[in-house]
Backbone as CSV, one residue per row, in Angstrom:
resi,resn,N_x,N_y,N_z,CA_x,CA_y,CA_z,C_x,C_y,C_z
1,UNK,-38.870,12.378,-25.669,-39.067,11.061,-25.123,-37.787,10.525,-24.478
2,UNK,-36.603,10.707,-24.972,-35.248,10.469,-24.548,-35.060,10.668,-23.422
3,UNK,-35.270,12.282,-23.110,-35.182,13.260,-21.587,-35.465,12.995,-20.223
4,UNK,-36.647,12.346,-20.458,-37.108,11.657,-18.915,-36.734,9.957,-18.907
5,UNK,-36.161,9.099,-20.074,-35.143,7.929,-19.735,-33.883,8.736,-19.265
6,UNK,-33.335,9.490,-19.971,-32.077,9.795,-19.434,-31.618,10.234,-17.961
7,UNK,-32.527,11.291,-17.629,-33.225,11.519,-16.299,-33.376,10.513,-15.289
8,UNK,-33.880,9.854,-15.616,-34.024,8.564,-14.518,-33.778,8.013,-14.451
9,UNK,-32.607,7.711,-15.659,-31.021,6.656,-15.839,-30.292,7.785,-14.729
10,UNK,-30.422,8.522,-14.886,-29.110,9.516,-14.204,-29.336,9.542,-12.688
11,UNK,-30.907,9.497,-12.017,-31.153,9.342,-10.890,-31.005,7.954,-10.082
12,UNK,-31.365,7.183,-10.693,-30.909,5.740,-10.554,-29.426,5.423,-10.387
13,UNK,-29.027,6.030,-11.110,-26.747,6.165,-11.377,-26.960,6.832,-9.799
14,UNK,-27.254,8.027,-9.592,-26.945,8.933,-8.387,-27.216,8.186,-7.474
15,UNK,-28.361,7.480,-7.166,-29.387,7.098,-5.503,-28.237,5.539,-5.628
16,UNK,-27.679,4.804,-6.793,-26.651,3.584,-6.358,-25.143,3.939,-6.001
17,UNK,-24.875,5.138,-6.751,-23.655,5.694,-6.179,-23.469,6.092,-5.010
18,UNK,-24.765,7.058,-4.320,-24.967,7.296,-3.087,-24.763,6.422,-2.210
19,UNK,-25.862,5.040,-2.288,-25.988,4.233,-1.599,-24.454,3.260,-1.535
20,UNK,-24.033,2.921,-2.558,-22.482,2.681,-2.430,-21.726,3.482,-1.314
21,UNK,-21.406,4.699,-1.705,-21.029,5.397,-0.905,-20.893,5.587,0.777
22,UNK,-22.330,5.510,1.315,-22.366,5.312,2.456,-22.354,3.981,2.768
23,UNK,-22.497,2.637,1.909,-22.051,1.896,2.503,-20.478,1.646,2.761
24,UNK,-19.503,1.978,1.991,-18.091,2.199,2.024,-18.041,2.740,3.491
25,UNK,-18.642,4.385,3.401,-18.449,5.174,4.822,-18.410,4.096,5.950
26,UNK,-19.265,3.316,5.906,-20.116,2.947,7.220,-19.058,1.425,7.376
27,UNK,-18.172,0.929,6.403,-17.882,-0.284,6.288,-16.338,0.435,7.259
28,UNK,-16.046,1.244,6.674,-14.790,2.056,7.041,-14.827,2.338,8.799
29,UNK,-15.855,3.027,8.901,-16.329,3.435,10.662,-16.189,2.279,11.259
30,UNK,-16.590,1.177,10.646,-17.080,0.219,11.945,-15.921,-0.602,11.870
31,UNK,-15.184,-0.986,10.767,-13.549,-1.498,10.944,-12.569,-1.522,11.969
32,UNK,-11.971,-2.066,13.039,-10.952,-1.837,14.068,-10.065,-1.568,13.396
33,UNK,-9.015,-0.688,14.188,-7.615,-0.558,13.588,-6.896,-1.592,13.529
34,UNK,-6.301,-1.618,12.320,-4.885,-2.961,11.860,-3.912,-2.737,12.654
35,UNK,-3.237,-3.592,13.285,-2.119,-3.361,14.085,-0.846,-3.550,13.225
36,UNK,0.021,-3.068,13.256,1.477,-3.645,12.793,1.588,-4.715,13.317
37,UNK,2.342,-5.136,12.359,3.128,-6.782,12.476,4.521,-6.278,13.018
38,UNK,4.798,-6.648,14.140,6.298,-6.636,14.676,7.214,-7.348,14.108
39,UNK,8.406,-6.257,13.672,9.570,-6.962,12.944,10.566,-7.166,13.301
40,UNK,11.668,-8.059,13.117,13.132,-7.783,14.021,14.132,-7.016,12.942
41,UNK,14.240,-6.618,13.636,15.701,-5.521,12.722,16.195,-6.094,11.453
42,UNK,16.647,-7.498,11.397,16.856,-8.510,10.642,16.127,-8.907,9.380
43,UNK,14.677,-8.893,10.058,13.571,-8.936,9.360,13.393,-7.430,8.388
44,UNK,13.643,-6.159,8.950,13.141,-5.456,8.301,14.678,-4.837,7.131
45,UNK,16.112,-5.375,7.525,17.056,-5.410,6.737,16.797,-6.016,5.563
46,UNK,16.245,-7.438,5.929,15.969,-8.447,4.410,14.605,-7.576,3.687
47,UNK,14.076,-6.862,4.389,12.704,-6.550,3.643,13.426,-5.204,2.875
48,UNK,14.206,-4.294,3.254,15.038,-3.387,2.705,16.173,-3.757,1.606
49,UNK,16.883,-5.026,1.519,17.620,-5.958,0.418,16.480,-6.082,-0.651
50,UNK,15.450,-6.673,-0.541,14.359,-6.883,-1.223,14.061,-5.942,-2.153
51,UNK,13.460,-4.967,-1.489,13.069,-4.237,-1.977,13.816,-3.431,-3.270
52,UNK,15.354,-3.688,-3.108,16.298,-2.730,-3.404,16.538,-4.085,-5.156
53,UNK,16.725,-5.028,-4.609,16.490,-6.064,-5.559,15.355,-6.190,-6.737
54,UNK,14.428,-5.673,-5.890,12.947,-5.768,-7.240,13.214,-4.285,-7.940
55,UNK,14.063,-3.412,-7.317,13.950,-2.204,-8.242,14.083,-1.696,-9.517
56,UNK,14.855,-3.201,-10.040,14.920,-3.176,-11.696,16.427,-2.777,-12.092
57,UNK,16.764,-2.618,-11.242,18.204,-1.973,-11.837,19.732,-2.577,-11.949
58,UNK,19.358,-4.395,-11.944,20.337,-5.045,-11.962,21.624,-5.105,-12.555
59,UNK,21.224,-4.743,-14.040,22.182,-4.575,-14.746,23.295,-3.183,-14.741
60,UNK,22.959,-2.420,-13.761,23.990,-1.637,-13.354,24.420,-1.147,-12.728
61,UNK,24.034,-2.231,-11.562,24.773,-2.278,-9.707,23.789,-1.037,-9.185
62,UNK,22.555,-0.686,-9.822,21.941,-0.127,-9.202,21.363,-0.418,-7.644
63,UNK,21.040,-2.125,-7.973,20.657,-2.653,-6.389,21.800,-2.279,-5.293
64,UNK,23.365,-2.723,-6.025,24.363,-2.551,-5.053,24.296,-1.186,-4.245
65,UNK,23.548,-0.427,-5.053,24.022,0.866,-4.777,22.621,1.236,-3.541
66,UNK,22.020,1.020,-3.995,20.866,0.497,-3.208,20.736,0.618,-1.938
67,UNK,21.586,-0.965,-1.708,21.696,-1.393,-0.433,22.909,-0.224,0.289
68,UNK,23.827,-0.160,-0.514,24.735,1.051,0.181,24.169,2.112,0.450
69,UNK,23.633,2.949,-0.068,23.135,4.232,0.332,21.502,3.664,1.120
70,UNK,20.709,3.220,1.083,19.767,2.966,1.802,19.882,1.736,3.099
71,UNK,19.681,0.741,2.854,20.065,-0.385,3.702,21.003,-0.403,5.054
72,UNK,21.813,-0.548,4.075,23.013,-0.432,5.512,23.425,0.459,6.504
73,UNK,23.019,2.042,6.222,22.967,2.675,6.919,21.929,2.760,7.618
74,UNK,20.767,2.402,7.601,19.807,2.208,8.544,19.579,0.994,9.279
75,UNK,20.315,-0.656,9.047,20.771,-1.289,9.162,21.567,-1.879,10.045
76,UNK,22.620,-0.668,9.940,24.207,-1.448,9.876,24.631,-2.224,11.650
77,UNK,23.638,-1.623,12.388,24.318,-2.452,13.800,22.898,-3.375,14.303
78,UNK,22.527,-4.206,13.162,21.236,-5.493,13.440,22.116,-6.541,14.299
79,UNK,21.388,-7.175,15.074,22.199,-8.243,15.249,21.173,-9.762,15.810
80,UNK,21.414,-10.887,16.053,19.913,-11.841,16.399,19.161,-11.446,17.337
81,UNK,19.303,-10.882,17.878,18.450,-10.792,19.371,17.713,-9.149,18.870
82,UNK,17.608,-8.316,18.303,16.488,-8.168,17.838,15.570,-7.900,17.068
């Protein structure tokens, strides 16, 4: 008696997973591409400080170190204009 509830618990699970499924597919297809957000050099220095800051490693100049080996060398000639 179990066998054919379980069964048709399990087909029911399959035909909503399915149907999930292709709706994801189909939500995905019909989506336009996201464009980047344009950054200024400046902008993407402070987003590189940041980042180097949330890394947890305050207490032992890990951020400092951070920004030296990452940051500034990719960085180092920002200036306002762009």
């Amino acid at each position: 008696m179990t066998a054919p509830l379980v069964a048709s618990s399990l087909r029911k699970f399959s035909l909503l997973a399915l149907a999930l499924g292709i709706a994801a597919a189909a939500t995905l297809l019909i989506a336009p591409p996201a464009e980047a957000k344009r950054m200024t050099c400046l902008q993407k220095y402070h987003g590189c400080q940041t980042r180097c800051l949330r890394s947890g490693e305050l207490a032992s100049n890990g951020w400092y170190n951070c920004l030296n080996r990452t940051c500034n060398p990719q960085f180092d000639n920002c200036s306002g204009t762009r």
